[in-house]
Every structure is written in C-alpha cells, then in structure tokens.
C-alpha positions in Angstrom: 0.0 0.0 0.0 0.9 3.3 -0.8 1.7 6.5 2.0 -1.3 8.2 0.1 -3.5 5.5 0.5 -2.7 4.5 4.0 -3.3 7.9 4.9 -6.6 7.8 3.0 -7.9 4.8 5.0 -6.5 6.2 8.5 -8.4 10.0 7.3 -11.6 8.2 6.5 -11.7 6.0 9.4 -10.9 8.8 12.2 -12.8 11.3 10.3 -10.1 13.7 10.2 -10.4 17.1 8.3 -7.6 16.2 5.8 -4.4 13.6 4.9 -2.1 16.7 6.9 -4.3 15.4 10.3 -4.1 11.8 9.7 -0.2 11.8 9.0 0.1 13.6 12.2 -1.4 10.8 14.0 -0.5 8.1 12.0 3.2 9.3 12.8 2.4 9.7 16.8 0.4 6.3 17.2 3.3 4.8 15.7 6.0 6.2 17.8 4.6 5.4 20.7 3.9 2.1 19.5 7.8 1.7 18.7 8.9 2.9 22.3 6.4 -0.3 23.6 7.3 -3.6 21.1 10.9 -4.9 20.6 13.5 -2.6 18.1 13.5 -6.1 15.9 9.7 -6.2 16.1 9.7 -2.6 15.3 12.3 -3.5 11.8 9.6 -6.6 10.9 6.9 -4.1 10.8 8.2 -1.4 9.1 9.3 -3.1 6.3 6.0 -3.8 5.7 4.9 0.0 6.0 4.8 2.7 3.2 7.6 5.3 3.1 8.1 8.2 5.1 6.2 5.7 8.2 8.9 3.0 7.8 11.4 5.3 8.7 9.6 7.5 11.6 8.7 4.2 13.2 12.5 2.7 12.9 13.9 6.1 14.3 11.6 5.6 17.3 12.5 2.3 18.3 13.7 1.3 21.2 16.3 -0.6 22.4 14.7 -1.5 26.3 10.7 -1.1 25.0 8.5 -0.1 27.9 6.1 -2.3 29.5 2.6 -0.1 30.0 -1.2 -1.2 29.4 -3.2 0.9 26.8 -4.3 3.6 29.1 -0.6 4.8 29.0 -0.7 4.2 25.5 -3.5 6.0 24.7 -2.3 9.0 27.4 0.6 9.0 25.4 -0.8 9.2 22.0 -2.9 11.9 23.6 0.8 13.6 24.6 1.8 13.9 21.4 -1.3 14.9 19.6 -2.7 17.4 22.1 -5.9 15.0 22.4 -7.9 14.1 25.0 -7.5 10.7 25.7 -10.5 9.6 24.9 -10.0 10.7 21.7 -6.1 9.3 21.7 -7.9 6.0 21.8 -9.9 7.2 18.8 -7.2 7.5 16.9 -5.0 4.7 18.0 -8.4 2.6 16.9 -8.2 4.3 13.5 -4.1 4.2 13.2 -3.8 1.1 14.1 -7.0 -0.9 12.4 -5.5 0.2 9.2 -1.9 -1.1 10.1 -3.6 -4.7 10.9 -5.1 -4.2 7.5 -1.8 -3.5 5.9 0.4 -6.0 7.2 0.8 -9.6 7.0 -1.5 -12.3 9.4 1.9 -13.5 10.5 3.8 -10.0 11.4 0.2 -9.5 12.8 0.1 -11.8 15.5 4.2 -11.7 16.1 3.0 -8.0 17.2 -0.1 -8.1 19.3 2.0 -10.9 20.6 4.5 -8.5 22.3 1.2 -6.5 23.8 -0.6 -7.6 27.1 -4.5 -8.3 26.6 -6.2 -5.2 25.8 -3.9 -3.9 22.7 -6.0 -6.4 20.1 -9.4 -4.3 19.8 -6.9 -1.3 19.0 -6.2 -3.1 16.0 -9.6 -3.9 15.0 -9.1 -8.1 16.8 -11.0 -9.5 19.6 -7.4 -11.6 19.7 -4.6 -12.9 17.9 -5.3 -13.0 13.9 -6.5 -15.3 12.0 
C-alpha cells in the first residue's frame, strides 16, 4: 500500500479534516507504539509499512521497550497529539486498524504478541489473527 493510501484509510476511518491530520497521527500512534514492542519487532513491521512511516517508526525504536497497558498508551498518543485521551484511543483505533489491514496475518500476531491483553481491539481483533 501506498503513503497516500494509508493515509486515506487512517483520514476516512478517524474522520479527520484532511491527509495533513491523519499523518500527524498516523506518525504519533506509531512512535509510541515503537517505544512499547521490541526494536526487531519494530524493523519486521516497518518493512512492511509505506515510506516516510517506515522510517519514523524505525527512528523511534527502542532498544529497552517499555512495559505499560493501553491507558498509557493512549495517554501518550494523547501527549503527542494534544488530544484528550479519549479521543487518543480514537485514533489509535483508527491508526492502528488500518496497520492490521496492511500488514501480513503473521507480522500481525508476532506484534499483538509483544502487547498484554487489551492492545487487540486497538487493532480492530478481539485476539490474535486469524
């Protein structure tokens, strides 16, 4: 998939006012997302992600990811954004869905693996992919 399209999806499905909006959140949801999964977890992924995402979620791995539930998560989306956090999880719903969308079953499941329960519905899965 395409940066354009990916966008497109992530605009349409957080109803945001244009593509500028949803890169900004796309980029947020996924560096906070690299700070919580493993740095080769984080190199699986992105090589599965459109250009310029591949790049901001490899510069914001982490060597020692954090261990945090989706409250923090979503707080910390929030952070970044300026949200409420409420509507952090909003956009972690609509971020993340289309990632689960975009990558494959298998990179899937190797990275709502890393996650403690709670993280799946983000991505649009009551639990590990099918």
């Amino acid at each position: 998939m395409r940066y354009d399209e990916f966008l497109a999806k992530v605009r349409d499905r957080g109803e945001y006012a244009d593509q500028e909006e949803a890169a900004k959140v796309a980029e947020a949801v996924l560096e906070v997302l690299a700070g919580r999964i493993t740095s080769a977890e984080t190199k699986d992924l992105a090589a599965q992600l459109p250009a310029p995402l591949d790049a901001k979620l490899t510069a914001a791995a982490s060597e020692q990811p954090e261990s945090y539930g989706v409250e923090e998560f979503c707080r910390r989306v929030a952070e970044r954004t300026g949200a409420r956090e409420r509507t952090a999880q909003w956009d972690a719903g609509a971020v993340l869905t289309t990632l689960a969308e975009n990558v494959s079953p298998g990179e899937l499941n190797q990275l709502i693996s890393q996650l403690p329960t709670g993280y799946a519905v983000l991505f649009g899965k009551p639990d590990l992919a099918d």
